[in-house]
N, C-alpha and C positions, 0 to 999 in steps of 0.2 A: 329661435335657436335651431340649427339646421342638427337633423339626426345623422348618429354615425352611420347609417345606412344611406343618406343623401350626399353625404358630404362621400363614402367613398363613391359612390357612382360617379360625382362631379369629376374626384381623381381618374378615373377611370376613363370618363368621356373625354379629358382635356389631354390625356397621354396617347401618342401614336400607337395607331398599330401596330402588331408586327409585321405588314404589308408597307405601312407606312416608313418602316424604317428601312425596307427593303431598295438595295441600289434601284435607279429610276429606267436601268436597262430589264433588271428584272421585274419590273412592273409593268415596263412595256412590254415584255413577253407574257406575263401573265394573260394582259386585254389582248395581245395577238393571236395566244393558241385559242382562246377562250371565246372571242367574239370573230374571230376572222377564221377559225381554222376549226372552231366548235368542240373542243377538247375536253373533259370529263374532269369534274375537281381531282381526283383519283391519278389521273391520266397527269394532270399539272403538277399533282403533289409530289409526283414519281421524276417529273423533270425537275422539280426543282430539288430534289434530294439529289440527283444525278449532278446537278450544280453546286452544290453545298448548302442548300440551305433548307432542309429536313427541318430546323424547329418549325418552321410555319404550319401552323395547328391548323385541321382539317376545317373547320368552322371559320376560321379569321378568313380562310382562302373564300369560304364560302359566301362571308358575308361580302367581304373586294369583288369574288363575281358578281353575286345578286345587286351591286351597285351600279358595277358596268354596263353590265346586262336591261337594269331600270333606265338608265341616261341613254343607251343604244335605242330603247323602247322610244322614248320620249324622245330622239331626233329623228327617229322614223315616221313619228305620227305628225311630224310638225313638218315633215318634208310631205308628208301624202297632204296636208293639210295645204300649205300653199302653193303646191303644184296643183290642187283643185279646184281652189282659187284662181288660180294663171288659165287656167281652160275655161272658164265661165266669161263666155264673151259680152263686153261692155259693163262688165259685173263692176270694173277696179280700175280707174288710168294707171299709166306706166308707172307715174310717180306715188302711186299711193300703192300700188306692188313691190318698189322699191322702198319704201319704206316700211312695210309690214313687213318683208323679208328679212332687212337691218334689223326690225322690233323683234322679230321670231328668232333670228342668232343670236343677237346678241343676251335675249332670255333663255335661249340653250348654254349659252358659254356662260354665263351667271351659274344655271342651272348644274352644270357640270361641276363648277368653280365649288362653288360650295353645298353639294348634294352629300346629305347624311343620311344614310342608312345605318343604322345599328354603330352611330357613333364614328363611322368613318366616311370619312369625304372622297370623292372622284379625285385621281391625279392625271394630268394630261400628260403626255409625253410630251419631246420635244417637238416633232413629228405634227401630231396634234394641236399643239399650241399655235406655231407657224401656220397650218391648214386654216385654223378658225382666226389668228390676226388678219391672214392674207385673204380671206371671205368678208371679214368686215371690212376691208380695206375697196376693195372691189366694189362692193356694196357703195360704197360711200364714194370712190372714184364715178360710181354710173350714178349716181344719183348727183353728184357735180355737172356732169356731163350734161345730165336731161336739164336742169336747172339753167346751165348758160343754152340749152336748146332752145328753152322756151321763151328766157330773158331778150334774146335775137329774132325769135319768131315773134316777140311781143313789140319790138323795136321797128323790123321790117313792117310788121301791118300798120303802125304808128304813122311813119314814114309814107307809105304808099296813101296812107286817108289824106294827112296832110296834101300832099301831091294832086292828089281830085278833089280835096277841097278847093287848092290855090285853083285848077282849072276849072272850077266849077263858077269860083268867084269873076276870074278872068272873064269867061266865056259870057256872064252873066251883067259883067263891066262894058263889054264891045257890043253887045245887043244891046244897052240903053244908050248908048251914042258918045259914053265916053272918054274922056282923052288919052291919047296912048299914056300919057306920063300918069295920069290916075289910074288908069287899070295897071302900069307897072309897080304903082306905089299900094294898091290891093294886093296883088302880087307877094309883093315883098312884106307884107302885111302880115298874109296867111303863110308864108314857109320861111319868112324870118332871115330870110337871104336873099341873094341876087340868082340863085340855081333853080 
């Protein structure tokens, strides 16, 4: 049996904020003045009463910064972290850079997605959202890119063995003395055509 003490928590945790209920332009002013312009809870509280919307309780503001502010933390340390990575020469190929970067976004944009702190989640803006689809998209465009790179550089070396095999064969058919139509039927043997 779950205590009346547990069960209102649960109500509590599953009901929005009032952050949360707040329009998604004022939410994006929030993370604006606060992470890009470094604004003072006080300082936001006082805009957002300038805007109408005074109930928002010094604390709810506090915990929506302190979530920002956690998720800001945590894409900065993941960006110092694979740019130090990208400098350690022969450390990582292309491709396994690209994929760690895809792995590290895409666990920040979870991370954001669903980050609780004191019961409230990260919201992205629109803004936001766009940024980080069109990051993983890119992401996943260059690693397309490297993939048919290396599918064709794997093709070309194929091709050119083949090619010094056949004249290896050839070359190795006319020094034992024999006939042009054998060594052309070697030929066509090892590259499988008439080219």
């Amino acid at each position: 049996m779950v205590s009346p003490a547990a069960a209102k928590a649960a109500r509590k945790k599953n009901r929005p904020s009032t952050i949360d209920r707040l329009d998604p332009e004022i939410r994006e002013l929030i993370g604006h003045l606060r992470v890009d312009l470094g604004w003072t809870l006080d300082e936001i509280k006082g805009r957002l009463a300038e805007l109408g919307q005074g109930h928002v309780s010094r604390s709810a503001l506090g915990r929506h910064v302190r979530s920002l502010e956690d998720v800001s933390a945590d894409l900065r340390e993941t960006t110092i972290y694979a740019e130090a990575l990208a400098r350690v020469p022969g450390n990582t190929s292309q491709s396994q850079m690209l994929d760690m970067n895809a792995q590290l976004l895409q666990a920040n944009m979870f991370k954001m997605m669903l980050a609780a702190r004191d019961g409230e989640g990260v919201l992205l803006n629109t803004k936001e959202a766009e940024q980080f689809s069109g990051a993983l998209r890119n992401i996943a465009n260059m690693r397309k890119a490297d993939l048919d790179a290396i599918e064709k550089a794997a093709a070309l070396a194929a091709r050119k063995a083949t090619k010094e095999a056949a004249e290896k064969a050839v070359s190795a058919a006319r020094a034992k003395g024999l006939s042009k139509d054998t060594v052309e039927a070697i030929r066509f043997a090892v590259l499988g055509s008439d080219t």
